[in-house]
matplotlib code that plots the C-alpha trace (Angstrom):
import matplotlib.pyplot as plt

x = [-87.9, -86.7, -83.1, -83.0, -81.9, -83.1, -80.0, -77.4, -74.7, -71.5, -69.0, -66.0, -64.3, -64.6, -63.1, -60.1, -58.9, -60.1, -59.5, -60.5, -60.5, -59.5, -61.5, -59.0, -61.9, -60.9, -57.0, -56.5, -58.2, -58.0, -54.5, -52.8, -52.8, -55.0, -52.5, -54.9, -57.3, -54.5, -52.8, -56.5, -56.6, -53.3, -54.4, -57.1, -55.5, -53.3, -55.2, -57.1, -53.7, -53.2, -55.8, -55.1, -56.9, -54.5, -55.4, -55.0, -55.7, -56.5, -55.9, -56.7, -54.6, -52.1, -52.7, -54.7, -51.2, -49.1, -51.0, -50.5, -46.6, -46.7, -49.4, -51.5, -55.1, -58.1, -60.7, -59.8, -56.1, -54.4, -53.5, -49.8, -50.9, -52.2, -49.7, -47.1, -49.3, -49.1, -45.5, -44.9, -48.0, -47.2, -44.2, -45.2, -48.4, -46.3, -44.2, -47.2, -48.4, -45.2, -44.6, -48.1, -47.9, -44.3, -45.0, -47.0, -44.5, -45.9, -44.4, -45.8, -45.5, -46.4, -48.5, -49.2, -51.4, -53.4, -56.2, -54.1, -52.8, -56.1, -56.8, -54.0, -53.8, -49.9, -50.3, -53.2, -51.3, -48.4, -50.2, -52.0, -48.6, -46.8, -50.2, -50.5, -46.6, -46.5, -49.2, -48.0, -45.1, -47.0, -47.2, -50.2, -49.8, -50.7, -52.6, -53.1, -53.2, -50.6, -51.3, -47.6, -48.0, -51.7, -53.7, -57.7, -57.5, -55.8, -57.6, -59.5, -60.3, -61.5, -60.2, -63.8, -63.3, -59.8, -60.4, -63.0, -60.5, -57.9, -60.3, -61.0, -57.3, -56.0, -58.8, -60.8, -63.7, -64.5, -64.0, -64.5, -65.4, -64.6, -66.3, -67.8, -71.3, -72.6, -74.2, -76.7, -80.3, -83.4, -82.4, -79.8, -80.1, -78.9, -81.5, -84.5, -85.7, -87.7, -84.5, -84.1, -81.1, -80.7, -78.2, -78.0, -78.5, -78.6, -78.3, -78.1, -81.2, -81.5, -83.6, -80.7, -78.1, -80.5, -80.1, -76.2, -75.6, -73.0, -70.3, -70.8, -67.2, -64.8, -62.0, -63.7, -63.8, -66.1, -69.8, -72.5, -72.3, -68.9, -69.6, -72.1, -69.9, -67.1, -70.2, -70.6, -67.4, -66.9, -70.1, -69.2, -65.8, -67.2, -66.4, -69.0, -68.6, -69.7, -70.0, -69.4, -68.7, -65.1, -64.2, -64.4, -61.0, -61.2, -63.3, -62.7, -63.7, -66.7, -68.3, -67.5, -69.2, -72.3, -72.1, -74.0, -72.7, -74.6, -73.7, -74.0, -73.7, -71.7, -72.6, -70.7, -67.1, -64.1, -62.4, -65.4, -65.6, -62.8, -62.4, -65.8, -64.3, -61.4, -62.8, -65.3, -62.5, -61.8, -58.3, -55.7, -53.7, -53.4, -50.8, -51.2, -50.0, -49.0, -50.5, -48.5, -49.2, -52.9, -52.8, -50.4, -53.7, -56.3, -54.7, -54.6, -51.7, -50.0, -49.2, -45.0, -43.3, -42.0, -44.9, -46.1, -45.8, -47.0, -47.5, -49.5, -51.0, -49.9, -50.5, -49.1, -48.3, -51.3, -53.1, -56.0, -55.3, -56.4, -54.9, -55.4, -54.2, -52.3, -55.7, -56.2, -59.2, -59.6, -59.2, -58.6, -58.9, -55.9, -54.2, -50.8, -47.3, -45.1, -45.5, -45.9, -42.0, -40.9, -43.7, -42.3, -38.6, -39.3, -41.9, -40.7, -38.0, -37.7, -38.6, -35.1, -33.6, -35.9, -33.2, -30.7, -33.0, -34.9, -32.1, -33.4, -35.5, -38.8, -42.1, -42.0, -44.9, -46.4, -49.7, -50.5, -52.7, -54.9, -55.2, -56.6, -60.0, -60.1]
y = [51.5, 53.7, 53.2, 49.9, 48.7, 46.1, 45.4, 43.0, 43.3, 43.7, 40.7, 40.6, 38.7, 41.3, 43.6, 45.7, 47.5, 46.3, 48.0, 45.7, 46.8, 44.5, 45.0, 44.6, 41.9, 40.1, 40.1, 40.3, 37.8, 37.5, 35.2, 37.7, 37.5, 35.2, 33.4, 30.9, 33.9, 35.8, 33.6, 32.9, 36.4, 36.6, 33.4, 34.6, 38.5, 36.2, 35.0, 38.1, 39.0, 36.3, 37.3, 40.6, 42.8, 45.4, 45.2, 47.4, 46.5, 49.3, 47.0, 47.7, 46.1, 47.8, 49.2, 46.0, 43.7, 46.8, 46.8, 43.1, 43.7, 46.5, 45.1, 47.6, 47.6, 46.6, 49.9, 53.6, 54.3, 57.9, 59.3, 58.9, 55.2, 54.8, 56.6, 54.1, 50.6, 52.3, 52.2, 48.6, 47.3, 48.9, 46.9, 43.5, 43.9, 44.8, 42.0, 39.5, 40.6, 40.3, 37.0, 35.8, 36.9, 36.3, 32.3, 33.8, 36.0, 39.3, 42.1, 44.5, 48.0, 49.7, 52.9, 55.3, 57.9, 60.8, 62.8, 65.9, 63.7, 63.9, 66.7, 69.0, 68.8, 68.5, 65.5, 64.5, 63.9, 62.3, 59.8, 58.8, 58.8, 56.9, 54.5, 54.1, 53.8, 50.5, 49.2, 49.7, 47.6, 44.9, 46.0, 45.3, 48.2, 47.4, 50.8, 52.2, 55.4, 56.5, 56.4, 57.0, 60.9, 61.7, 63.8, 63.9, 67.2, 65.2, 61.4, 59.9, 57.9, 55.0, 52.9, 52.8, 56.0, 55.8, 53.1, 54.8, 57.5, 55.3, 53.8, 57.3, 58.1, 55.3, 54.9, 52.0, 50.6, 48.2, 48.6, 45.4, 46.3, 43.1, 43.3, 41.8, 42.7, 40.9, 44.2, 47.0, 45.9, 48.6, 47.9, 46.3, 42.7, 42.2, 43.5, 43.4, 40.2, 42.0, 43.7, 43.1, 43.0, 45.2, 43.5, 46.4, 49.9, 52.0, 55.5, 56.4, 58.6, 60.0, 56.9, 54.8, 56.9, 56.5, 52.7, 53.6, 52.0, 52.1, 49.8, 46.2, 45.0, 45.3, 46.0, 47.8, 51.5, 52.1, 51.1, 51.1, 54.8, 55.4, 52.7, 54.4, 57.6, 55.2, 54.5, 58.1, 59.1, 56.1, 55.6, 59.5, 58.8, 55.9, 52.9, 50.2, 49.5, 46.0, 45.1, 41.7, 39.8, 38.8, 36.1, 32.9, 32.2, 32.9, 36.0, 37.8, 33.9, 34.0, 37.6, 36.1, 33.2, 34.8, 34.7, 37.8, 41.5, 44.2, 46.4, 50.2, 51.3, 54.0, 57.0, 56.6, 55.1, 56.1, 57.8, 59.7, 61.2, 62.2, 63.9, 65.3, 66.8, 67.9, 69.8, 71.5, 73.1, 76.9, 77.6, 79.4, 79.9, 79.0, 77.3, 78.1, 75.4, 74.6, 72.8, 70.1, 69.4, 70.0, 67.3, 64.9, 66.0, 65.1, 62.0, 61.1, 62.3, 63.9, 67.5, 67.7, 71.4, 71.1, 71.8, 75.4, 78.2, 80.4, 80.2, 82.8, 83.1, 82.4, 78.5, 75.5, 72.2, 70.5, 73.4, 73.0, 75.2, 76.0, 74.8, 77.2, 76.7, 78.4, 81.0, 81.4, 78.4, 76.7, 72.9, 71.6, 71.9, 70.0, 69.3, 70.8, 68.7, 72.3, 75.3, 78.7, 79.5, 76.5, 75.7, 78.9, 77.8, 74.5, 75.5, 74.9, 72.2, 68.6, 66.4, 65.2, 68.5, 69.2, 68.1, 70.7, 73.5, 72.6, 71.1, 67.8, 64.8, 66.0, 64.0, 64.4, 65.6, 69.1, 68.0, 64.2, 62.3, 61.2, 64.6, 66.3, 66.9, 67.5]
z = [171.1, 168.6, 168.8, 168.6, 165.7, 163.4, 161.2, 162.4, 164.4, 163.0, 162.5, 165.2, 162.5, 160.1, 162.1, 160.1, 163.2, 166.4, 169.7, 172.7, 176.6, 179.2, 182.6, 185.7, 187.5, 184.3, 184.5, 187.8, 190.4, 194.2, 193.7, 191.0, 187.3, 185.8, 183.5, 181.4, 180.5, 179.3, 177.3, 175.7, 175.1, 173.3, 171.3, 169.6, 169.3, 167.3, 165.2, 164.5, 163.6, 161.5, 159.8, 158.6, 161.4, 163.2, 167.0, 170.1, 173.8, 176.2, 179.1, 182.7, 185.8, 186.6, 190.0, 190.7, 189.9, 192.2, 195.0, 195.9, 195.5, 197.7, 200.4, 200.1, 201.6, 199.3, 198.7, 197.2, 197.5, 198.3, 194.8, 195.8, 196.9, 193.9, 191.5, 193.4, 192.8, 189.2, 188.5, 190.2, 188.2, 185.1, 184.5, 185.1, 183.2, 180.0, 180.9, 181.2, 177.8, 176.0, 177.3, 176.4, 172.5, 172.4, 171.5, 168.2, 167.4, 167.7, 169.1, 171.5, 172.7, 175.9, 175.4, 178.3, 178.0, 180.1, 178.8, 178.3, 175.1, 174.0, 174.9, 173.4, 169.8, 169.6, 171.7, 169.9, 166.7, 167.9, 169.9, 166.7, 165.0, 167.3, 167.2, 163.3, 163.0, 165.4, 163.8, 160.6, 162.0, 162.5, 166.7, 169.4, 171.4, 175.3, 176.3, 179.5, 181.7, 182.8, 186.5, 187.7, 186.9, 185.8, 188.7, 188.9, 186.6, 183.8, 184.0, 181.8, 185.3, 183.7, 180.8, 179.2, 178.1, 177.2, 175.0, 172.9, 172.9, 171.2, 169.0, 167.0, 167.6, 165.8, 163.3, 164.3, 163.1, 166.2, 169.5, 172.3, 176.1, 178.2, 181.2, 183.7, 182.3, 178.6, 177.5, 178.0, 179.8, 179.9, 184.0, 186.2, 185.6, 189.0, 191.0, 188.5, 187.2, 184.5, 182.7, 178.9, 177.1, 174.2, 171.5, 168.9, 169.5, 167.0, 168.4, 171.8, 172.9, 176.5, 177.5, 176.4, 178.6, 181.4, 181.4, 182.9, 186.7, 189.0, 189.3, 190.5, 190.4, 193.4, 191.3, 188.4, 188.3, 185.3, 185.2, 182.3, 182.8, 181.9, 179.1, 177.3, 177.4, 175.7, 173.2, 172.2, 171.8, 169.4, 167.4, 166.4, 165.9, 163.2, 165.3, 166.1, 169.7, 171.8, 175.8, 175.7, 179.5, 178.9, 181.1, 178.9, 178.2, 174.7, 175.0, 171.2, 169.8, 171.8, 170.7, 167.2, 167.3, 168.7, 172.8, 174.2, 173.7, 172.7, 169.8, 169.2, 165.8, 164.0, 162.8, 159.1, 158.5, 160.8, 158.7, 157.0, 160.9, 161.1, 157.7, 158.8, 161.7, 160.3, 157.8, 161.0, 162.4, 162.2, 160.1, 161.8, 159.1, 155.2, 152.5, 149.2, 146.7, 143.2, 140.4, 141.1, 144.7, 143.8, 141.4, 144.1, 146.9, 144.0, 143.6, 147.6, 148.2, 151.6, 151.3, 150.6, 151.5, 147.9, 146.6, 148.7, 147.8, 150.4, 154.3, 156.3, 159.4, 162.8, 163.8, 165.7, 165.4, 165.0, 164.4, 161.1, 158.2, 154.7, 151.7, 148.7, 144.5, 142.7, 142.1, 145.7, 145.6, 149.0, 148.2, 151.4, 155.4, 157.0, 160.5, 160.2, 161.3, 161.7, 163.3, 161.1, 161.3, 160.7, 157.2, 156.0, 156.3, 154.1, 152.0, 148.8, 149.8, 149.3, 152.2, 152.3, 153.1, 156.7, 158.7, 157.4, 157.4, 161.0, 162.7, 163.3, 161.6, 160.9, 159.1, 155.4, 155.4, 156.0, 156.2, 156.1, 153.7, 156.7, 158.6, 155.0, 154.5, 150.8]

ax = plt.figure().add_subplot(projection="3d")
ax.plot(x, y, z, "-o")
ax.set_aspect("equal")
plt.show()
C-alpha cells in the first residue's frame, strides 16, 4: 500500500510541543472520574514537562462528569440538556486537572473554544496568542469546547477535530489521540478477524479515509472517521499525529516506550506550514517599511510600527498584508495585529507609546515574528 510508510515512527519523547486528546470513555467511567488514570496522566505530562516539551490537553468529559450531577438520562441529550451538563461538568473537570498536576507544580489553564474561533481570523489569532503566551509561561492549557454556548452551526462536535485544530494553532509538532482504539486497521478489528493494523502512514489517500468507522464507545462521540479528519488537518498543518488506546494508566509512557498507536506523518515542519500558508493568502492591504525594519525582518525580527512608513489599503485585524522597502519591493506576506485605522495612527511610533495613541494596551508588535512569511 502506497501510503504506508517505511520510515519510523516518530519519538513521543522527542516531542517539542505535544498536544494530546483525552477520550471521555477514558476519563470518565460508569462510577465518575477515573482518579488513578488521571493522576497517571498528569504524571507523565510532568515529566514531559520536565523535560523541556511544552504540552496541551484537548480533554473531553465534561458533559460526561455533568450529566451524573444533574441525573440526567444516558443517550443523546437536548442541546439545552447538553449545554447545561456542560457548564456543571466544565468546572469540576478543570478542577480535577489542577488538583492532579498541582503535586508537580505546574500550573494550568482552562481554554474554551468553538469553531467560530477558528474559523474567524480575529479569533484565530488570539486564540493562538492566548495559547503561545501560557505556554510561554510555563502553562498546560486544559482545552475543550465550549459546550455551555456553542450551537450545531458553530461545533467542532467532536474533540478529535478540535485537537488537530489546536495542534496547528499553537504550533505543534505532535499530536496524541487517546482512545479507546490503538490505531488505524484496513477494517474494524471488531467485527473482522482479518483487519491489519497500519502503524505508519505516510499520506492519507482515499483508500486510507475509507478505513474510517463509526463509533464504538458509549460515551465517545468521534469515531476513526472524525480521526482521520483530525489527521488531515494536522499532517498539513506539520504535526505528526498518533491513535494510540489510552487507558493504561500511564498512557503518554506507554506510546513512548513502544505500545501500539499508529502514526501519520507530516507534510514538512509546523511552522514551514504555516509560513506556507501565510504567505498563500491574498493581501488586503500593504505597509511599506524602512531600511531599518528590513534589516530587524532580515534578521528574524517582528515587524515594530516604528519602523513603517506607509499604510494603505482597507484591512482588519488579522487580516494578511504586504510588507514593501523603502523601493516599493515586496519582502514579506504577514497576518496583521491592527486594523487599517489604527496601523496608520502608530506607524512610525515606538511600541511604548500604543497606549497613548489607541487608548488602551496594545501588542508591540504590528505584525509578529511568527505570523510573517518572509
Amino acid at each position: 500500500m502506497a501510503a504506508l510508510a517505511s520510515s519510523p515512527a516518530p519519538s513521543l519523547a522527542k516531542a517539542r510541543r505535544l498536544v494530546v486528546k483525552i477520550g471521555s470513555a477514558l476519563l470518565v467511567g460508569p462510577e465518575g472520574l477515573r482518579g488513578d488514570w488521571l493522576r497517571g496522566l498528569c504524571d507523565d505530562v510532568a515529566d514531559w514537562r520536565a523535560r523541556g516539551s511544552d504540552v496541551v490537553l484537548v480533554s473531553s468529559g465534561s458533559i460526561a462528569l455533568g450529566r451524573r450531577v444533574l441525573g440526567l438520562p444516558a443517550g443523546a441529550l437536548p442541546l439545552e440538556q447538553a449545554q447545561a451538563a456542560a457548564a456543571v461538568g466544565q468546572i469540576r473537570l478543570a478542577r480535577a486537572y489542577e488538583e492532579a498536576l498541582a503535586p508537580h507544580g505546574v500550573t494550568t489553564a482552562q481554554v474554551l473554544l468553538t469553531l467560530e474561533d477558528s474559523a474567524d481570523r480575529r479569533r484565530y489569532l488570539n486564540s493562538r496568542a492566548t495559547m503561545q503566551t501560557l505556554l510561554g509561561l510555563g502553562v498546560v492549557p486544559i482545552v475543550n469546547e465550549n459546550d455551555t454556548v456553542a450551537t450545531d452551526e458553530i461545533r467542532f462536535g467532536d474533540n478529535d477535530r478540535l485537537a488537530a485544530q489546536i495542534a496547528v494553532t499553537a504550533g505543534a509538532d505532535q499530536l496524541l489521540l487517546l482512545s479507546d482504539v490503538d490505531g488505524l486497521y484496513t477494517a474494524n478489528p471488531k467485527t473482522d478477524p482479518a483487519a491489519v493494523h497500519l502503524p505508519v502512514i505516510e499520506r492519507l489517500t482515499p483508500e486510507i479515509e475509507a478505513m474510517g468507522g463509526d463509533p464504538v464507545s458509549g460515551l465517545s462521540k468521534g469515531g476513526m472517521k472524525t480521526k482521520l479528519m483530525a489527521a488531515r488537518t494536522a499532517v498539513a498543518g506539520g504535526c505528526a499525529m498518533a491513535i494510540a488506546e489510552g487507558s493504561v494508566i500511564r498512557p503518554l509512557s506507554a506510546v513512548a516506550n513502544g505500545a501500539r498507536a499508529s502514526w501519520f506523518l507530516p507534510e514538512g515542519d509546523p511552522q514551514v506550514a504555516r509560513k506556507r500558508w501565510i504567505a498563500g493568502m491574498k493581501p488586503r492591504g500593504t505597509v511599506m517599511i524602512d531600511a531599518g525594519a528590513v534589516r530587524a525582518l532580515q534578521n528574524g525580527k517582528s515587524l515594530l510600527p516604528a519602523g513603517v512608513t506607509q499604510i494603505s489599503g482597507d484591512f482588519g485585524r488579522g487580516d494578511p498584508v504586504a510588507v514593501t522597502g523603502p523601493a516599493g519591493e515586496t519582502l514579506a506576506h504577514g497576518l496583521i495585529r491592527y486594523t487599517a485605522e489604527e496601523s496608520r495612527r502608530i506607524a512610525g511610533h515606538q511600541s511604548a507609546e500604543i497606549e497613548r495613541i489607541l487608548g488602551y494596551i496594545g501588542r508591540a508588535a504590528l505584525i509578529h515574528r511568527d505570523d510573517l512569511a518572509i
